[in-house]
C-alpha positions in Angstrom: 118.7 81.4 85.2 120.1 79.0 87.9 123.8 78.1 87.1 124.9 74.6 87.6 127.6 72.8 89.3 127.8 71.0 85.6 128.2 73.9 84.1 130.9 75.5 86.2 132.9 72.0 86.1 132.5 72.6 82.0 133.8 76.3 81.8 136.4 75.3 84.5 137.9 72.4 82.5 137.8 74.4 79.1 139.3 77.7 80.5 141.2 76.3 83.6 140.0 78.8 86.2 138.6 78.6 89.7 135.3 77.9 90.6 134.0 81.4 91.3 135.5 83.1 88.6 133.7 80.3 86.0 130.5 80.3 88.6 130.9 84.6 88.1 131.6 84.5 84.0 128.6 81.8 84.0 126.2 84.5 85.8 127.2 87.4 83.6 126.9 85.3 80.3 123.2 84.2 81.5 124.8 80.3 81.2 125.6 80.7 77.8 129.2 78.4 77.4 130.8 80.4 74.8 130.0 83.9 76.0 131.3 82.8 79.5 134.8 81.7 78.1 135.4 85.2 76.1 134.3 87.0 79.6 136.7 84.8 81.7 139.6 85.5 78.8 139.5 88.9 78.8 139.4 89.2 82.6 142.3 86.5 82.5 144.2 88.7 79.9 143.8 91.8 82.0 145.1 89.9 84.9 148.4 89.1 82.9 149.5 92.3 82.3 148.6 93.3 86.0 150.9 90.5 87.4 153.9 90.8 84.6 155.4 93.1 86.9 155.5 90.8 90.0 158.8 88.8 90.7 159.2 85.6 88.9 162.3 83.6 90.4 161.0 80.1 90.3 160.7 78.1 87.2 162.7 75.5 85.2 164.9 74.3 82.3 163.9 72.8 79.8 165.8 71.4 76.4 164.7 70.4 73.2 166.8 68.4 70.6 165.9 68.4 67.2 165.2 65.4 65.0 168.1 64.2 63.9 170.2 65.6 66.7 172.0 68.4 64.8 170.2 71.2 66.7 169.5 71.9 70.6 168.3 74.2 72.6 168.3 75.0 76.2 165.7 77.9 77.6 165.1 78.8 81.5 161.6 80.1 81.7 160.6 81.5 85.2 157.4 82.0 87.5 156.5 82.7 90.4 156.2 79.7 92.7 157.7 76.1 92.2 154.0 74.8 92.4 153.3 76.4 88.7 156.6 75.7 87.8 155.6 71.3 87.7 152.0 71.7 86.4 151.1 70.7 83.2 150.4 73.8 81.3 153.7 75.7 82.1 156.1 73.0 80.9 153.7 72.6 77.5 154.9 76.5 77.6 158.6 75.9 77.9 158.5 73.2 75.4 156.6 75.8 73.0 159.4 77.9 73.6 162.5 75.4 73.1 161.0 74.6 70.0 159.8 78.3 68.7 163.9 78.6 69.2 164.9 75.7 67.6 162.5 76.5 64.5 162.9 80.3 64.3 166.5 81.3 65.5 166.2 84.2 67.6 169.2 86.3 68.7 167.3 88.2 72.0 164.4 87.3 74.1 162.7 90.7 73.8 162.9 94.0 72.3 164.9 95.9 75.0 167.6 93.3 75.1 168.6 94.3 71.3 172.2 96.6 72.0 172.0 100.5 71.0 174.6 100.1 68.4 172.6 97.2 66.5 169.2 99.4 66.1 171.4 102.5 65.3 172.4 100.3 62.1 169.3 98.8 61.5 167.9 102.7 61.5 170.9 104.4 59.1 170.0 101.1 57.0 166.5 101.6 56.8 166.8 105.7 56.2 169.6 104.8 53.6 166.2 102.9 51.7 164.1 105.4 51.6 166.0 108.6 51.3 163.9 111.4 49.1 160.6 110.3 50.9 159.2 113.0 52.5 159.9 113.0 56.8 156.6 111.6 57.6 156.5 109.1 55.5 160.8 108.1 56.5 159.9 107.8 59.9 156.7 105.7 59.2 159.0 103.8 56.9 162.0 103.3 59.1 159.6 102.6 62.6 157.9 99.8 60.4 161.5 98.2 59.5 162.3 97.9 63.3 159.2 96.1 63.5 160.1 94.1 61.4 163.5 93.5 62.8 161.6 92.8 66.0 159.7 89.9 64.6 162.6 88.8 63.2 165.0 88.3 65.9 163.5 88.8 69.4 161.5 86.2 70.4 158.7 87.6 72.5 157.8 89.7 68.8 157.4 86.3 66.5 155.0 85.2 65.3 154.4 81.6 67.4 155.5 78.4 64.9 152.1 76.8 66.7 149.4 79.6 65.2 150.9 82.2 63.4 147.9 84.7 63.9 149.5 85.3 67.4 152.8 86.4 69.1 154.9 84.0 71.4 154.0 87.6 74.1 150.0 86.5 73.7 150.5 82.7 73.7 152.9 83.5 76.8 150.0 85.9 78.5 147.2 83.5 78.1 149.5 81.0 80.1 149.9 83.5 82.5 146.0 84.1 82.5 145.4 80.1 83.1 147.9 79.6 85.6 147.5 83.4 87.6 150.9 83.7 88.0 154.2 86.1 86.1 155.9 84.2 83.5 159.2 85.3 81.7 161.7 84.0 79.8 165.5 84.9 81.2 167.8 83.6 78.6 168.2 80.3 76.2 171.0 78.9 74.3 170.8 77.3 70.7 173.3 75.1 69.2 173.4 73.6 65.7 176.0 71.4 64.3 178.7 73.4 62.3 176.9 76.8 63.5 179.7 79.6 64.8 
């Protein structure tokens, strides 16, 4: 089947991606839209993880304020060049951010930022809940709870306010997949009225 510069315009406006890639996911789906937008997400997807270890020191600042104006929130979400960092699709992610912080109140950005001491007491609390279980089952028990906390407080682990099916990490990659560059979040700051 003989792919179409009509075709590639469609799959490049739905999924965002360059020419060849759509021309390429077109060829391998046999022209079939759909098919070709699940190849280029999972090759997009792959791509994230690839490039979450490259330097990201570009990027912006972005605030949101609350209806109301009782709650703020500042968040500095970086990339890799400043030409991603004023298109379209990576300030609707810093926005989606701001406002997953304003909604859900996170105390760290991701799991490795959580201090020692706090998941030592989030574990003795947990093994204090199920003490008399047999070992297996604790540590299932007490490695489920830390999930838990997790989802709870670091906001790369929640669920996103937006579709709840997904993390704020996998709304975050496939960002990363449409624009091809390293995205990270480096630190926010949310203030409520009356809030210590």
């Amino acid at each position: 089947m003989s792919i179409s510069m009509e075709m590639v315009q469609k799959l490049r406006q739905t999924t965002g991606s360059g020419i060849l890639e759509c021309k390429k996911a077109l060829e391998e789906s046999k022209g079939v839209i759909e098919e070709a937008v699940k190849i280029v997400g999972a090759k997009g997807l792959a791509l994230a993880d690839i490039k979450a270890a490259r330097t990201s020191s570009q990027g912006l600042v972005t605030s949101y304020v609350h209806l109301g104006d009782q709650l703020g929130v500042l968040v500095e979400v970086n990339c890799e060049t400043d030409f991603v960092a004023r298109t379209e699709d990576f300030k609707n992610l810093a926005h989606d951010l701001a406002m997953q912080i304003a909604a859900v109140n996170p105390l760290y950005v991701k799991r490795q930022d959580v201090p020692a001491a706090i998941l030592d007491k989030e574990k003795d609390i947990a093994q204090a809940q199920v003490i008399g279980k047999p070992e297996k089952v604790m540590e299932k028990i007490v490695a489920g709870k830390l999930e838990k906390y997790y989802e709870q407080f670091c906001l790369l682990d929640q669920p996103f306010i937006k579709d709840d099916k997904i993390k704020v990490s996998d709304h975050m990659k496939h960002t990363m997949a449409k624009l091809g560059e390293n995205i990270t979040v480096r630190r926010f700051a949310r203030i409520k009225i009356g809030e210590e």
